[in-house]
KOLMAR-872328 format. One record per residue (C-alpha): residue in one letter; x, y, z. Coordinates in steps of 0.5 Angstrom, whole numbers, padded with zeros to 4 digits, always signed. Layout:
AXYZ...
//
This chain:
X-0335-0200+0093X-0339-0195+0088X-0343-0193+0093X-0338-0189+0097X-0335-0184+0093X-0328-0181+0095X-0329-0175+0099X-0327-0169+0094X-0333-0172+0089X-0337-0171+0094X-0340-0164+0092X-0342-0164+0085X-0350-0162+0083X-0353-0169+0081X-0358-0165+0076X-0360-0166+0070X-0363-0160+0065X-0366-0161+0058X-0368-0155+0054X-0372-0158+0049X-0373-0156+0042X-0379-0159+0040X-0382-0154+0034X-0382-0157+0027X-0383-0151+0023X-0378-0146+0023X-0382-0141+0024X-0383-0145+0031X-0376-0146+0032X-0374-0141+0037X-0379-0144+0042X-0376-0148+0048X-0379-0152+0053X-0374-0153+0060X-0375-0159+0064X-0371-0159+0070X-0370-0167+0074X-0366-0168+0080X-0362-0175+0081X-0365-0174+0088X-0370-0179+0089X-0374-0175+0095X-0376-0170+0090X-0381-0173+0084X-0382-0173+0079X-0379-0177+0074X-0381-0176+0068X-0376-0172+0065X-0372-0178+0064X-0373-0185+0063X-0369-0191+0066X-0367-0197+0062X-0364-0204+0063X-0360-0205+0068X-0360-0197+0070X-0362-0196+0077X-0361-0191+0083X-0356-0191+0089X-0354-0186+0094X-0348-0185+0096X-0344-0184+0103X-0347-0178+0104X-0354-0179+0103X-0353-0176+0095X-0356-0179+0089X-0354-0182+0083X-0355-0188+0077X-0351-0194+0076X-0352-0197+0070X-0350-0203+0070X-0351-0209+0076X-0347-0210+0082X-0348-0215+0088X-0350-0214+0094X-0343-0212+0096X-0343-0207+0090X-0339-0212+0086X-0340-0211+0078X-0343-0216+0074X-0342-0220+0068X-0347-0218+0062X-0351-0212+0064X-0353-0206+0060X-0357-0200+0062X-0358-0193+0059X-0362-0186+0061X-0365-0182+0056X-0369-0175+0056X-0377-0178+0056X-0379-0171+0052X-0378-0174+0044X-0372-0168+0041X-0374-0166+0035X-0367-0165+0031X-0368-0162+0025X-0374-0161+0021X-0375-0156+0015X-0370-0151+0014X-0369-0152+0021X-0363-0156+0025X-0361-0155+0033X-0354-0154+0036X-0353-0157+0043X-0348-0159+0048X-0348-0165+0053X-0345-0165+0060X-0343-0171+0063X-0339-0174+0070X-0339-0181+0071X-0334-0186+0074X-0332-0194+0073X-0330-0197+0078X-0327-0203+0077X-0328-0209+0082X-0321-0209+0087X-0318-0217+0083X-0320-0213+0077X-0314-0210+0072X-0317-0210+0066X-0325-0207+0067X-0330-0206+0061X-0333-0204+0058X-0335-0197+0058X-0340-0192+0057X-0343-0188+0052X-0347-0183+0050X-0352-0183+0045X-0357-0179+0040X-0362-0184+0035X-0368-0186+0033X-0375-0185+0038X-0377-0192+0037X-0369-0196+0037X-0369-0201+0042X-0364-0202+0047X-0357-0205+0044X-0354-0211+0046X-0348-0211+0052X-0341-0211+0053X-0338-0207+0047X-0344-0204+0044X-0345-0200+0050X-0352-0202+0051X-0353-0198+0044X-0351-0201+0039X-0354-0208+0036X-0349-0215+0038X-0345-0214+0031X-0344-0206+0033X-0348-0203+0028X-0355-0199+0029X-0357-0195+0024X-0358-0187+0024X-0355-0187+0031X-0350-0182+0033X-0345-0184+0039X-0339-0182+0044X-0335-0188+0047X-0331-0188+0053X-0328-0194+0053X-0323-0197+0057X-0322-0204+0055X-0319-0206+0048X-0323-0210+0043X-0321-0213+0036X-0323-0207+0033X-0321-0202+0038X-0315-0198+0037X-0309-0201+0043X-0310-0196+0048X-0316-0194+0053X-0320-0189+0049X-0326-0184+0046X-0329-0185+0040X-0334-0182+0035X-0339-0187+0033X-0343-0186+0027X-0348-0191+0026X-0342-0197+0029X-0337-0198+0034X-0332-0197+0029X-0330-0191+0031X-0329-0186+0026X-0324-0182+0030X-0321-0184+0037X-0317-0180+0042X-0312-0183+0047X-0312-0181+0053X-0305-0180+0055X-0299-0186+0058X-0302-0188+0063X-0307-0194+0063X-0310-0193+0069X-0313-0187+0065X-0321-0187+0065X-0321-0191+0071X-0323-0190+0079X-0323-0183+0078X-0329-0177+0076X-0328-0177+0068X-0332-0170+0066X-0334-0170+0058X-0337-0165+0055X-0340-0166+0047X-0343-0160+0043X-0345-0160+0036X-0345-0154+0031X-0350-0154+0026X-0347-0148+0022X-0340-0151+0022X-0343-0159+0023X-0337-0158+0029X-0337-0164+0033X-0333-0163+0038X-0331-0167+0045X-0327-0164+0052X-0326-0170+0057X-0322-0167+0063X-0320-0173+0068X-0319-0171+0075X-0318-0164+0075X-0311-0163+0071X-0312-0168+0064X-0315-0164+0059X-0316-0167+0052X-0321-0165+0046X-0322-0167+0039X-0327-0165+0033X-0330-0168+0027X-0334-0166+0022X-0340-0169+0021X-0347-0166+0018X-0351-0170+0023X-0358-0169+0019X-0355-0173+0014X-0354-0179+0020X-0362-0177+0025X-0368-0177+0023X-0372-0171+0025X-0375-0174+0032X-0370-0177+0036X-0369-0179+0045X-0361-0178+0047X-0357-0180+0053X-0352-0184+0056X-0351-0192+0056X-0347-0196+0060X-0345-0203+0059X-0341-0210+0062X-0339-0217+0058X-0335-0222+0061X-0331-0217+0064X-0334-0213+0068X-0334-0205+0072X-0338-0201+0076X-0341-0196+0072X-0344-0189+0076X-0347-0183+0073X-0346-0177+0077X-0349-0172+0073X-0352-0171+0067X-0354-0163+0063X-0356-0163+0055X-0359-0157+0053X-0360-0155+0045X-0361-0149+0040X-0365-0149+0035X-0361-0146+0029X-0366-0143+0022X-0362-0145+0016X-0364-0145+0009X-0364-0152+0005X-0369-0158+0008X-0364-0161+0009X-0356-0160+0011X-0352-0153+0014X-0351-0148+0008X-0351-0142+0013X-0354-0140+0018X-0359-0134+0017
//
């Protein structure tokens, strides 16, 4: 069951970091503004984070905390078509004039697929878009992206471990720019059991200077994989932006839990309004 995670993931720190930057000149640009939130639900407050669609707290064995972003049963049984998502509640400012951020995203989660079920779906995701998008549709758009995969101006990480038509044929991460047809995929090795039932640990950065996106996952504690792609991300986000993390089911199902979750950002002054020419 979810709720009860195997004894060596017990001693992990469910805490979620936001180091906002939240000017808008570049001369404002070097100023943060640190929240810090607790997945401990005895410790208010929450308003770092917000809980979307089907998201919701559980506690596990020993009494800790995490999210779990898709229905389960009673008997933590996962459910068909359900989406949930958590984002930082602080708009995050991405670019502005003459100024874009960097930042690094750290995340560990586990899908737990139910004990009849070889085939789970349908992943989670991380995403960065605009302030006023609305939730997206469940199964394979992850509860990001609209029911034809598609969402404007909206930047994402997929960990997806079933195949759909427009998936490569194995369990996989994709970098999603604005759809679900990844522009980049990484294989997570040979065996097809690779994502699933065992604590994934990713993390995504982005360098403003290099328009470096570039993606550790490590499964378990001995797989390592990492990719990267070249991306101006101001040229994708508006100016104003939320990010955080999704997770979806359609016909087929998986128990999706967030663990832990830590996104920090610097601000970068550049020179053009627009666009990484050099860092000055």
């Amino acid at each position: 069951m979810a709720a009860s995670f195997p004894q060596t993931l017990i001693p992990l720190v469910c805490s979620i970091t936001f180091l906002l930057a939240l000017a808008t000149t570049p001369g404002d640009a070097t100023s943060l503004t640190g929240h810090t939130s607790s997945f401990n639900q005895k410790s208010p407050p929450w308003n770092s984070v917000i809980l979307e669609g089907d998201a919701h707290y559980q506690t596990d064995s020993n009494g800790d905390d995490y999210i779990s972003l898709t229905k389960t049963d009673e008997s933590g049984k996962a459910l068909q078509y359900s989406a949930g998502r958590v984002y930082n509640a602080k708009p995050l400012q991405f670019w502005g004039e003459g100024m874009q951020i960097d930042f690094e995203a750290t995340m560990k989660f586990i899908i737990f697929p139910n004990s009849d079920d070889t085939d789970p779906a349908d992943g989670f995701c991380f995403f960065i878009e605009p302030l006023e998008a609305p939730m997206g549709a469940n199964g394979s758009s992850f509860g990001v992206f609209d029911s034809s995969g598609k969402k404007a101006s909206t930047f994402a990480i997929e960990f997806d471990p079933y195949i759909n038509t427009n998936d490569p044929n194995y369990r996989h991460v994709g970098i999603d720019i604005e759809s679900t047809d990844s522009v980049v995929t990484m294989k997570l090795g040979d065996d097809a059991d690779e994502l699933i039932g065992i604590l994934v640990t990713a993390q995504i950065s982005y360098k403003a200077a290099t328009t470096m996106i570039n993606v550790k996952v490590t499964i378990g504690r001995s797989k390592n994989y990492e990719m990267s792609y070249l991306k101006d991300l101001s040229t994708v986000l508006p100016q104003v932006v939320k990010c955080g993390f999704s997770a979806a089911t359609g016909g087929q199902v998986a128990v999706h839990d967030l663990i832990s979750w830590e996104f920090t950002t610097t601000p970068n002054t550049v020179k053009g309004s627009r666009g990484i020419r050099q860092v000055v």
